[in-house]
Structures are given as C-alpha cells and as structure tokens.
N, C-alpha and C positions, 0 to 999 in steps of 0.2 A: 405169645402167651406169657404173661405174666405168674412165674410161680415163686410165691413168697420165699420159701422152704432153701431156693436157691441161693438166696439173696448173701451175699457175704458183708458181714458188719468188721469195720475197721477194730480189732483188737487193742486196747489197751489195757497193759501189768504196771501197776502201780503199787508200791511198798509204800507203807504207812506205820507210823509210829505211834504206838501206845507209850505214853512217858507220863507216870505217877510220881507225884514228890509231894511226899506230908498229906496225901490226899487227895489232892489237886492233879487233874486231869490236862496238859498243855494241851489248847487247839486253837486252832487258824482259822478266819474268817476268811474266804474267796472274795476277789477282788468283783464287784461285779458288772465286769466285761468280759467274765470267762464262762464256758460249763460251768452251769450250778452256782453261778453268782450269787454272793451272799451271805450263802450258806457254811456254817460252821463244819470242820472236819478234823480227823489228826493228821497230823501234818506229813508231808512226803510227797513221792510224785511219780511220774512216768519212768520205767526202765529205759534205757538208750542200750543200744546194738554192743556187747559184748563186756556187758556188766552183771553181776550177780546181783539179784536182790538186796542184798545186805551193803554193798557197795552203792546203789542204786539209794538208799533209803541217806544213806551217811554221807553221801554228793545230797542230796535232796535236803536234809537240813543244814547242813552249811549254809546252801546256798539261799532257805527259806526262813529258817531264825536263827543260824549262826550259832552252831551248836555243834558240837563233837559229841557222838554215842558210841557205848562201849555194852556189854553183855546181850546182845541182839539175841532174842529168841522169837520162834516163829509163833503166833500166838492163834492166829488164825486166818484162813484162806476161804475166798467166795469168787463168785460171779456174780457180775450184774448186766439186764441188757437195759441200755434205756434205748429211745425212739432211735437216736442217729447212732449210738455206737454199743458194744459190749466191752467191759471192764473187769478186768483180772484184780481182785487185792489182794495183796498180803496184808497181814496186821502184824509189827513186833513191839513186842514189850523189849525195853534197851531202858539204859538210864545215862545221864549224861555225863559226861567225860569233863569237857572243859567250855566252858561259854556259858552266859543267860541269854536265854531266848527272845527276841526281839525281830516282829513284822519287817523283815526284806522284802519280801514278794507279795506279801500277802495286804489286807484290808487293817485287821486288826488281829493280837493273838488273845488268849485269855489264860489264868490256871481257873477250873471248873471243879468245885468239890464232884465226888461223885454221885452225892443227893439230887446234882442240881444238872447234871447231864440230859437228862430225860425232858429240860425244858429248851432244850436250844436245837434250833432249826438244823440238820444234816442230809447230806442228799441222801435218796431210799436204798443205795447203794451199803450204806453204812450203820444202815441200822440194827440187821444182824449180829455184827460185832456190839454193838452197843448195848444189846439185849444181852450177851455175853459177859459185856465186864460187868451189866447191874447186877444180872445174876452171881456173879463169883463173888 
C-alpha cells in the first residue's frame, strides 16, 4: 500500500542573500541544466554538513559571484515543497565587503531596481520573500 503521507522528500537548507545597493536588487540567473533552470533568484546555495548558515551563504557567494559579505541579518525564513524535493530558505540582508559581483556559476547576474523585481521570472519558492521586500 502506497501511502503518500509517508513518503520522505530529500531536504534541502539553502541561505540566500538579499544584497541592496543604490536601489538595485543583485540576482542570478540559474544555469539552465539545473532545478528551476532559467529562473532568476538571489543568489546563495545549499548548506554542507557542519556549517552555519551565515558561513554557508559567504562559501556560497564567493564561490558564485566572488563577493565577500559582512553585517548578515536573518531577514526571513520559509519552506517550500516542490514535486521531487522540499526546500528550507533562509533570506539575509548582508552588504558587501570586498569584490563586484560577477557570474561564476551561474547563467547571468543582474542589479534589478526594486520597481522592476515583480517582472522577472523566480522559482514559487521565492516568492514569499519577494512579496516581503515589495512590501517593505
């Protein structure tokens, strides 16, 4: 007997950066041959085994636009299930330290006034948060 209820989905926590400057919103275009190809987000990534969050997010954009962040605050937290997996975010607001942001890993980045947020594609994961910073 098949019971849904039981079913256990692969967990993923991912930290993600809110980063404002003059207005402008930094986000990453996913490459698309990954989840959610395509689609614009802010940038950040998977936790690994015996990292804090805050560490997790400052490995994550190094390594994805080469960026050092400093003042990390926890800005907001969700869940998302999609079809194959469940997803933990963190969102922080952080400002950067030392570097300009530039596509490592990713497709393309952008800075995004914040008028102009509400027209660019994000997985339904992130939308939440994005209803949050229009709001604020």
């Amino acid at each position: 007997m098949n019971n849904s209820r039981h079913h256990s989905f692969p967990n993923v926590v991912v930290a993600a950066a809110i980063l404002e400057c003059q207005g402008k919103f930094l986000l990453t275009r996913r490459k698309l041959d990954v989840h959610q190809g395509g689609l614009w987000e802010f940038p950040g990534g998977k936790q690994e085994v015996g990292e804090t969050l805050e560490q997790c997010l400052q490995r994550e954009l190094k390594e994805e636009v080469d960026i050092e962040v400093v003042d990390l605050e926890h800005f907001y937290h969700l869940r998302h299930r999609y079809p194959e997996k469940e997803v933990e975010l963190h969102f922080f607001t952080c400002s950067i330290y030392q570097g300009i942001p530039k596509p490592l890993q990713s497709m393309e980045i952008a800075w995004v006034p914040k008028t102009d947020l509400a027209s660019y594609a994000f997985p339904a994961a992130d939308r939440p948060v994005l209803a949050k910073i229009l709001q604020g």
